[in-house]
C-alpha positions as CSV (number, residue, x, y, z in Angstrom):
1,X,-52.4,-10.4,-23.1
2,X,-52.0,-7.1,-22.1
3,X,-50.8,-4.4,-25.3
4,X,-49.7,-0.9,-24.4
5,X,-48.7,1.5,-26.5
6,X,-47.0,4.8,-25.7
7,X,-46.6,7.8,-27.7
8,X,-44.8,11.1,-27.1
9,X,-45.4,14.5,-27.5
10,X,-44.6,15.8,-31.2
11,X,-43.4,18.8,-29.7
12,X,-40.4,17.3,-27.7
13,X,-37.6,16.8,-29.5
14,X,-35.8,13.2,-29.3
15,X,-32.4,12.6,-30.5
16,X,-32.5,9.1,-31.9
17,X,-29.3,6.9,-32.0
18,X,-28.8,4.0,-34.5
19,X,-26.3,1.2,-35.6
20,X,-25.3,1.5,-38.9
21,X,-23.1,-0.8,-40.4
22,X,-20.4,0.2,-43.3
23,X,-19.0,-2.4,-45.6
24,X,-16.7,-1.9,-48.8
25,X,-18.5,-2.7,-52.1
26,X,-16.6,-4.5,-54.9
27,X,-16.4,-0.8,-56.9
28,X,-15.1,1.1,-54.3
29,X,-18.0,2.7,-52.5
30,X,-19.5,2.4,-49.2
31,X,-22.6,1.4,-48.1
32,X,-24.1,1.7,-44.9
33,X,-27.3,-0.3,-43.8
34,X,-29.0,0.3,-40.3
35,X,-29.2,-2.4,-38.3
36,X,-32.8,-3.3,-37.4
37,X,-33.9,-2.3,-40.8
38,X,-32.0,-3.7,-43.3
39,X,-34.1,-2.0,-46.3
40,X,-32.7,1.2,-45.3
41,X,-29.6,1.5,-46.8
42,X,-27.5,3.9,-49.0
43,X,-24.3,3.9,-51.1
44,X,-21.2,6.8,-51.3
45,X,-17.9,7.0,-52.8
46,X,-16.6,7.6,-48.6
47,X,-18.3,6.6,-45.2
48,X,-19.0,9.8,-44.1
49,X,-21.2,10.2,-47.5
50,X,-22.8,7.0,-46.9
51,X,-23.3,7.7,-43.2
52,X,-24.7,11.2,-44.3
53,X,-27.0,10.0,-46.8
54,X,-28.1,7.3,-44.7
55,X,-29.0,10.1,-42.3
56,X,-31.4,12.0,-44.7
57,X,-32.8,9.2,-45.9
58,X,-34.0,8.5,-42.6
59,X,-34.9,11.5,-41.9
60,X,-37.0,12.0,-44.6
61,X,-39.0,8.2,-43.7
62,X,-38.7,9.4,-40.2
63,X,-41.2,12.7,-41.6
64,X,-43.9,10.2,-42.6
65,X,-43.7,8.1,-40.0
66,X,-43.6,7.9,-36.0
67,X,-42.1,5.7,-33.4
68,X,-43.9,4.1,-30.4
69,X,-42.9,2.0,-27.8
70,X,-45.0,-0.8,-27.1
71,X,-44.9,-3.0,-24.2
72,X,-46.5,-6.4,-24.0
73,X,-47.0,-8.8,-21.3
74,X,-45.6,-11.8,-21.4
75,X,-47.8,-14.6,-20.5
76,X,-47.2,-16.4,-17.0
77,X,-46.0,-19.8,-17.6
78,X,-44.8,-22.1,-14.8
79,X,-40.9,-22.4,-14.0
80,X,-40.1,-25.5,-15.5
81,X,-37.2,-25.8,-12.2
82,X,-40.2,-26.0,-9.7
83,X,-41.6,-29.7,-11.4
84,X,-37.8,-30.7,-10.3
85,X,-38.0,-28.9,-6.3
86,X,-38.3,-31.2,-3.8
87,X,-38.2,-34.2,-5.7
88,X,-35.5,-35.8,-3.6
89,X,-36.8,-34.3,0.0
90,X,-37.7,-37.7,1.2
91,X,-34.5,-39.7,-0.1
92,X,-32.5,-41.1,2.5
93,X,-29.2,-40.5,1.0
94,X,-29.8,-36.9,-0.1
95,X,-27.6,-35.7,2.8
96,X,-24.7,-38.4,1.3
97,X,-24.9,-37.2,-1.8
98,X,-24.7,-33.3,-1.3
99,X,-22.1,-34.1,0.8
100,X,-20.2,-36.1,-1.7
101,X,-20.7,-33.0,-4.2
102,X,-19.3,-31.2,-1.6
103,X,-16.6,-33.3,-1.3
104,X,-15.9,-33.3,-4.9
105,X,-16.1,-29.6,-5.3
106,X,-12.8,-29.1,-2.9
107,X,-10.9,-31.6,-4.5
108,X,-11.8,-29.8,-8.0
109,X,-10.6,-26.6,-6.4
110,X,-7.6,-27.9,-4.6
111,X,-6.5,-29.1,-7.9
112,X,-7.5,-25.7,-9.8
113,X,-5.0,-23.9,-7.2
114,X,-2.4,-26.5,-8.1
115,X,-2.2,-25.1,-12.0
């Protein structure tokens, strides 16, 4: 398995974006958790002051911390469609039967235009 992991230059600026999520506590306030990590939350008496603390809170984690993206790749595995290709090449009636799927499809259509 191949494991790449790429890092910018701390000099660029990035603008991040986030989900957040809002839901109404029991007492009135707000809290607002981003999605992806759920132990990053905060509580306010609006949104906006939960959005807003939210937003130094990460900020300040964000400080300490760096984000990388890292790419793996994926192991190769066999389609498991190609064990099923060509398994009726030799039948006799395999021209019958696509035919009768044919067949089958119009009718299903024919009726479909009917409604």
């Amino acid at each position: 398995m191949n494991l790449v992991v790429k890092t910018s230059s701390t000099n660029t600026a990035h603008k991040l974006t986030y989900d957040v999520l809002i839901e109404n506590q029991q007492d009135g306030k707000f809290k607002a958790t981003l999605l992806g990590l759920p132990d990053c939350q905060e509580l306010g008496n609006t949104e906006t002051e939960a959005i807003e603390k939210l937003s130094q809170s990460l900020q300040h984690r964000l400080e300490t911390a760096k984000i990388v993206t890292l790419e793996i790749e994926t192991p190769q595995s066999e389609n498991p469609w190609l064990k099923m290709a060509g398994k009726y090449k030799d039948d006799p009636q395999f021209e019958q039967m696509l035919e009768y799927i044919a067949e089958y499809r119009r009718e299903l259509d024919e009726n479909t235009e009917l409604i």
